[in-house]
N, C-alpha and C positions, 0 to 999 in steps of 0.2 A: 503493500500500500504506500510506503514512501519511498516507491522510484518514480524517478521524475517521470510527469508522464501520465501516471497510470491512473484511471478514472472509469467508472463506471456509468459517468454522465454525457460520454461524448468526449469527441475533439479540442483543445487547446484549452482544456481542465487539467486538474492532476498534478500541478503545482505547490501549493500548499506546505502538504507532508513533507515533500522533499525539501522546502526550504527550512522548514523549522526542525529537520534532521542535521544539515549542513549548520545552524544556528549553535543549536544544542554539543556539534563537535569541539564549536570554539569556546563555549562556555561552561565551567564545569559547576556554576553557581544557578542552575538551572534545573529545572525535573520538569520529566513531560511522559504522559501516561496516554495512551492510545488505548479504547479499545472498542469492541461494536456492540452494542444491544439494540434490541431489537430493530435489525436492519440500519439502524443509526450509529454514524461513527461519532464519537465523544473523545474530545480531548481535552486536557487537561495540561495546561504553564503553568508552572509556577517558578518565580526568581526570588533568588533570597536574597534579601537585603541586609548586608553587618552594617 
């Protein structure tokens, strides 16, 4: 689901996940939870602040 690209809504979607994949590699003050319920993908940021 977070390769670039990949969409089950059509052409020139599918963005998203992969950017907040590429985010999350430079940040390690970061958490991020992906998952699907019912049919619905849900995600979840969170950045911690010191």
């Amino acid at each position: 689901m977070t390769q670039k690209g990949y969409s089950t809504k059509g052409e020139g979607r599918g963005n998203g996940l992969h950017w907040v994949e590429q985010l999350l590699e430079k940040h390690s003050d970061m958490f991020h939870e992906l998952t699907v319920e019912e049919e619905k993908v849900v995600q979840v940021l969170e950045v911690i602040i010191n």
